[in-house]
KEKERO-193797 format. One record per residue: y, x, z negated of N, C-alpha, C in turn; residue in three letters. Coordinates in steps of 0.1 Angstrom, whole numbers, plus 5000, padded with zeros to 4 digits. Last residue first. Layout:
N
YXZYXZYXZALA...
REM end
This chain:
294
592110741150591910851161591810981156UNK589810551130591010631125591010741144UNK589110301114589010371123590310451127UNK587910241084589010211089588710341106UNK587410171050586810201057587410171073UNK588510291021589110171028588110221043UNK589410310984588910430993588110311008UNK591910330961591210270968590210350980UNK592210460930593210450942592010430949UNK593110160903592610280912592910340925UNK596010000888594909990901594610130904UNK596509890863596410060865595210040878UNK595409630856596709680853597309810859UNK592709640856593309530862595209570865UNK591809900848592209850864593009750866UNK591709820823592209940826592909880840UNK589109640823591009590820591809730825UNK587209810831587809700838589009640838UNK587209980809587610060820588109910834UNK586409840790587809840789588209920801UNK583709730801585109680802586209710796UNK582709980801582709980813583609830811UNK582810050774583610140785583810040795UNK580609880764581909880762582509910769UNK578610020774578909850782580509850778UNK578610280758578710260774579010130783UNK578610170733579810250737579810230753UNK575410110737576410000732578110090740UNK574410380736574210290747574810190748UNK575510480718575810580732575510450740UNK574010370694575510350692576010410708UNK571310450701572110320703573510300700UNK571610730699570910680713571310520715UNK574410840677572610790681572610720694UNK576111100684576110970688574510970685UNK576911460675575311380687575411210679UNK578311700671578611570673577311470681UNK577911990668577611920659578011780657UNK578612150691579412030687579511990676UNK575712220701576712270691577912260689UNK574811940704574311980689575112100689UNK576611910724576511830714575811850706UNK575212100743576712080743576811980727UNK572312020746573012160742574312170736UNK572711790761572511780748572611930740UNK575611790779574611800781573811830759UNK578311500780577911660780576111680779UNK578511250783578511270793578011480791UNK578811140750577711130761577311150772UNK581511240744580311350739579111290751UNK582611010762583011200763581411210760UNK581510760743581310810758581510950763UNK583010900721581310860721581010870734UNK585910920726585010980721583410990724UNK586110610735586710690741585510820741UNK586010480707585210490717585010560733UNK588010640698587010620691585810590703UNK590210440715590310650712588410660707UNK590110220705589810280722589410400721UNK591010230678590010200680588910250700UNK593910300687592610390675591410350679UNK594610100701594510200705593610320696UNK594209910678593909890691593209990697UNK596110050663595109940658594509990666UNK598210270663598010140666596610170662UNK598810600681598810550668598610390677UNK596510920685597510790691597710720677UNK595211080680596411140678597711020683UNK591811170666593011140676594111130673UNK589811290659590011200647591011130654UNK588811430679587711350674588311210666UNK590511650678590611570688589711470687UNK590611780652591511700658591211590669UNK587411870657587911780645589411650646UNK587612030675587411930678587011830667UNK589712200664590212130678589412050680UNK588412320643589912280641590012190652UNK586312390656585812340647587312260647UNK587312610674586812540679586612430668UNK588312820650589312710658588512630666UNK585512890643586412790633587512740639UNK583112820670584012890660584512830650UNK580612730684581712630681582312720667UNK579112880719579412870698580512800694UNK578213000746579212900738578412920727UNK576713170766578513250757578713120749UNK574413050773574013150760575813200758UNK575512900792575012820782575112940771UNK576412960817577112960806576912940790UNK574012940831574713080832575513060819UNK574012680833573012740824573512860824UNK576512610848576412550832575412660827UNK575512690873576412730868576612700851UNK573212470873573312590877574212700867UNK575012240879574112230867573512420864UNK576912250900577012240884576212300877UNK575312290923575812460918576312410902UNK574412020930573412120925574412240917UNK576711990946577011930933575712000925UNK578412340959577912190957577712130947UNK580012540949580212460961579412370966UNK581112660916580612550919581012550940UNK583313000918582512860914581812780920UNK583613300919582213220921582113060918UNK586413280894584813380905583613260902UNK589213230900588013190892587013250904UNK591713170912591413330909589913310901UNK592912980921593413010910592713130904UNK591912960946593412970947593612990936UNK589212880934589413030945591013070947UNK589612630924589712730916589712830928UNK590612490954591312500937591012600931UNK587912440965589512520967590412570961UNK586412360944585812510953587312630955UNK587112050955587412170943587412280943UNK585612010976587112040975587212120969UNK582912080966583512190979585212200977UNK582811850949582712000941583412100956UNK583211640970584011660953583911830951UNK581011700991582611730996583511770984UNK578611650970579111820975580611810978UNK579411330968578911460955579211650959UNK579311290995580211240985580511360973UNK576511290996577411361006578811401001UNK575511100982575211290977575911380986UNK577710880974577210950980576611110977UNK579310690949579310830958578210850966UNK580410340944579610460951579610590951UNK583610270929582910310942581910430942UNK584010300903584010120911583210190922UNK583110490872584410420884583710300893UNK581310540853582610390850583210370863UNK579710740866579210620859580210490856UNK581210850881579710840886579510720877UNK583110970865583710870874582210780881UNK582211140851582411020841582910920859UNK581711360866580311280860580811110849UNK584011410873582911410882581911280880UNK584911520852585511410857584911320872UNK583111730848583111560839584011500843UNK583111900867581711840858582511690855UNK585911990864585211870875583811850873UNK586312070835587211990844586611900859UNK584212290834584112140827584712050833UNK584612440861583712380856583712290850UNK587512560849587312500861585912400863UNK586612710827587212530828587212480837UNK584912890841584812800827585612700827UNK586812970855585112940863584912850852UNK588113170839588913030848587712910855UNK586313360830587013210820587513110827UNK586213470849585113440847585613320837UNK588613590861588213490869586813430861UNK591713580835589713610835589413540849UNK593613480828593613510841592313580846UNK593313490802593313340806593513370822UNK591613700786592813680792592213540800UNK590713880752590513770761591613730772UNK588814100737589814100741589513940750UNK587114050701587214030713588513960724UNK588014070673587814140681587714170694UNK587213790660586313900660586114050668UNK589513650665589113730654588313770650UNK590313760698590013680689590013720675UNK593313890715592113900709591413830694UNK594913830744595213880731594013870726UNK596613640765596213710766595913710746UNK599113470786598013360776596813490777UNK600613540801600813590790599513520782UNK599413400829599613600822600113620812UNK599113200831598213270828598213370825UNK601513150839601613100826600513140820UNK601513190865602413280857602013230842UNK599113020871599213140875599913230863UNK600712800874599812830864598912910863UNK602912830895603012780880602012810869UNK601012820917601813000910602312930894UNK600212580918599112630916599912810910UNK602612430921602312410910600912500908UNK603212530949603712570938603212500920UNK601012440960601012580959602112630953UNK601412180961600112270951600212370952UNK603512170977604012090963602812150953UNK602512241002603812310992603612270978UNK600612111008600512271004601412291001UNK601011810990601311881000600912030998UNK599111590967600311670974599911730985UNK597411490955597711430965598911490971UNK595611750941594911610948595911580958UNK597611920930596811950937595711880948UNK599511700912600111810929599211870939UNK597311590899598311510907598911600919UNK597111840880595811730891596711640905UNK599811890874598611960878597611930892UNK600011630857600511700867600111770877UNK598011670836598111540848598911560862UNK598411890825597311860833597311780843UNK601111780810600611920821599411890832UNK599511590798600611580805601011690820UNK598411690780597811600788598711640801UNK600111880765598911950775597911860786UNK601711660756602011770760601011850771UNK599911520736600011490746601311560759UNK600111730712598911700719598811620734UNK602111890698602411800713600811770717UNK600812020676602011970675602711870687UNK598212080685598211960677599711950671UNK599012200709598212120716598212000695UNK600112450721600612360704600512240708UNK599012760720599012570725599312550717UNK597913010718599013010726599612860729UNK595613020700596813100700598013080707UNK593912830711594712830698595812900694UNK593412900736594312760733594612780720UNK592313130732593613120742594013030739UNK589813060719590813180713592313110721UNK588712910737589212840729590212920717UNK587713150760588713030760589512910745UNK585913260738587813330743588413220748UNK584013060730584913130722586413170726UNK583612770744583812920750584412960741UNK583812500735583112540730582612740742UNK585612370746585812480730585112520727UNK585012250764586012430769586112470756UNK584111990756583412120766583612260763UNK586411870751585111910743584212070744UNK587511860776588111870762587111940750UNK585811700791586311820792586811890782UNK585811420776584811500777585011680782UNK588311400781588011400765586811490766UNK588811350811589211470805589111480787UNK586811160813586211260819586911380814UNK588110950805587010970794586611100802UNK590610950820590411000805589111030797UNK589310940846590211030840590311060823UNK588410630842587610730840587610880840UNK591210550841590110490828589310640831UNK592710600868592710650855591610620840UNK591410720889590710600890591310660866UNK591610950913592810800911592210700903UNK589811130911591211140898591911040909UNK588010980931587510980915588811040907UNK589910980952589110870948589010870933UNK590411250957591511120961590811020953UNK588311340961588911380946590211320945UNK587711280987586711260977587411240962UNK590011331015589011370999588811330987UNK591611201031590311141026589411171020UNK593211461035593811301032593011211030UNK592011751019592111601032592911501027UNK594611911000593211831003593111751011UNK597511981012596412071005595312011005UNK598511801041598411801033597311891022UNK599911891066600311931057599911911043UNK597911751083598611921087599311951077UNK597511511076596611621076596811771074UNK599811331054599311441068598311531064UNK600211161031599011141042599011231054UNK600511301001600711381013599711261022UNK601411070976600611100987600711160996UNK603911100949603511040960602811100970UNK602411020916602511140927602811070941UNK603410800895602410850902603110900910UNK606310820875605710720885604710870891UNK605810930843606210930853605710820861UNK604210880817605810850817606510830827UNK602010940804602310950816603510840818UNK600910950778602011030780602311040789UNK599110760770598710890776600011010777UNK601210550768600010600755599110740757UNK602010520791602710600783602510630772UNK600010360809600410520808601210560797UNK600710110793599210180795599410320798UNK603310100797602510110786601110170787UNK602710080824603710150822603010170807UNK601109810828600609950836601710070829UNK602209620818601309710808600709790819UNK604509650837604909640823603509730815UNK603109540856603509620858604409670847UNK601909290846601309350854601709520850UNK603809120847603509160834602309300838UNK604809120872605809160866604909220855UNK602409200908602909120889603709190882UNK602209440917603209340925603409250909UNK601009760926601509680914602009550916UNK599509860954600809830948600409750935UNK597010120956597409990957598309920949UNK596610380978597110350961597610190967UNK593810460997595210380995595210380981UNK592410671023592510641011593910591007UNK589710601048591310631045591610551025UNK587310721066588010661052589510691052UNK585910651102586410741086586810671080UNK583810611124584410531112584710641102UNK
REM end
């Protein structure tokens, strides 16, 4: 018995209107990636793990706010984004990227990842130069790439565990971080994560390089206060937030200087879990199907 993994059609008209809206508050404009299902050609199984948890958009976002957070708190990495992003002139610009990104390397083809993987490669090589304290920094660091690489499936990891729909398994839990594994080693990061144990691990190695600088302070002031506009959507953003910070480790949030009380975290969290339900209703996850397969 293996898994086979499905994106599940849209078929309602209104349906399919606020799934469009609904991405395009993200800045996802495009139609979803379409699915390598060959084996032989496709960059990650056709029933990896990471098929499941980045098809599941609600918990994409709160796992990439929470990432968000995370990476500023690395001095040189957060040197690199300030100097070289115009992340608060296009803030949804960098989503956007990313989304892509995830999208070529999840459900694409070895062609389609392995050109979006030299893409960000080349774009690594100028993203160089030195903080204001002096310190040289390059975005082609394998030890900095280990750094995002980390937060990025930490938390998209750990927010899918708690808001997405399906189970994981602790078997589940290593295949996620082993995929990944792939990813960063193709993008030149030393040593990352090959099970789900190597997280937590790997974080304490990192624990004594973070400090929340003055550009870190600028970025997560911005990204705190957000960037969408409406009612509605201000208000999602906001809780949005609370969840993120609650998925980092409490190290990470006092030097954040953001720590939610223990009841406003635990209220935010029922929340989530229905707007992450309307999410779905409109923005179907991508399915994971139990099916006999030769």
């Amino acid at each position: 018995m293996n898994t086979v993994v499905v994106r599940p059609e849209v078929t309602s008209p209104w349906r399919r209107q606020f799934n469009v809206r609904v991405r395009a508050t993200i800045g996802l404009v495009e139609d979803p990636p379409q699915m390598c299902l060959d084996e032989n050609d496709s960059y990650l199984p056709v029933n990896a793990v990471a098929r499941v948890v980045h098809g599941d958009l609600a918990t994409m976002v709160v796992g990439g706010m929470a990432s968000l957070f995370a990476q500023m708190l690395h001095p040189l990495a957060m040197a690199g984004v300030a100097q070289h992003s115009r992340y608060r002139d296009d803030p949804l610009g960098r989503l956007v990227q990313t989304a892509h990104f995830i999208g070529d390397t999840t459900y694409g083809s070895v062609e389609r990842a392995s050109a979006s993987l030299q893409r960000v490669r080349v774009v690594h090589t100028i993203v160089n130069g030195v903080t204001d304290r002096g310190e040289r920094y390059d975005a082609s660091d394998p030890h900095l790439l280990t750094w995002v690489h980390l937060c990025e499936e930490r938390m998209f990891l750990e927010a899918y565990r708690r808001y997405g729909v399906t189970p994981l398994s602790p078997t589940d839990l290593d295949d996620y971080v082993a995929e990944m594994a792939r990813l960063a080693d193709d993008l030149g990061a030393e040593d990352p994560p090959r099970r789900y144990a190597d997280l937590a691990t790997t974080l304490e190695r990192f624990l004594p390089e973070l400090e929340l600088r003055d550009e870190g302070v600028v970025a997560r002031d911005f990204l705190r206060r957000g960037f969408v506009a409406g009612r509605l959507t201000r208000t999602v953003h906001r809780l949005i937030v609370v969840v993120a910070l609650d998925l980092l480790s409490p190290k990470e949030r006092r030097l954040l200087g953001l720590e939610p009380s223990p009841l406003t975290r635990s209220l935010a969290r029922g929340a989530m879990k229905v707007v992450a339900a309307l999410m779905r209703s409109v923005v179907p996850p991508v399915e994971r199907r139990s099916s006999l397969v030769a």
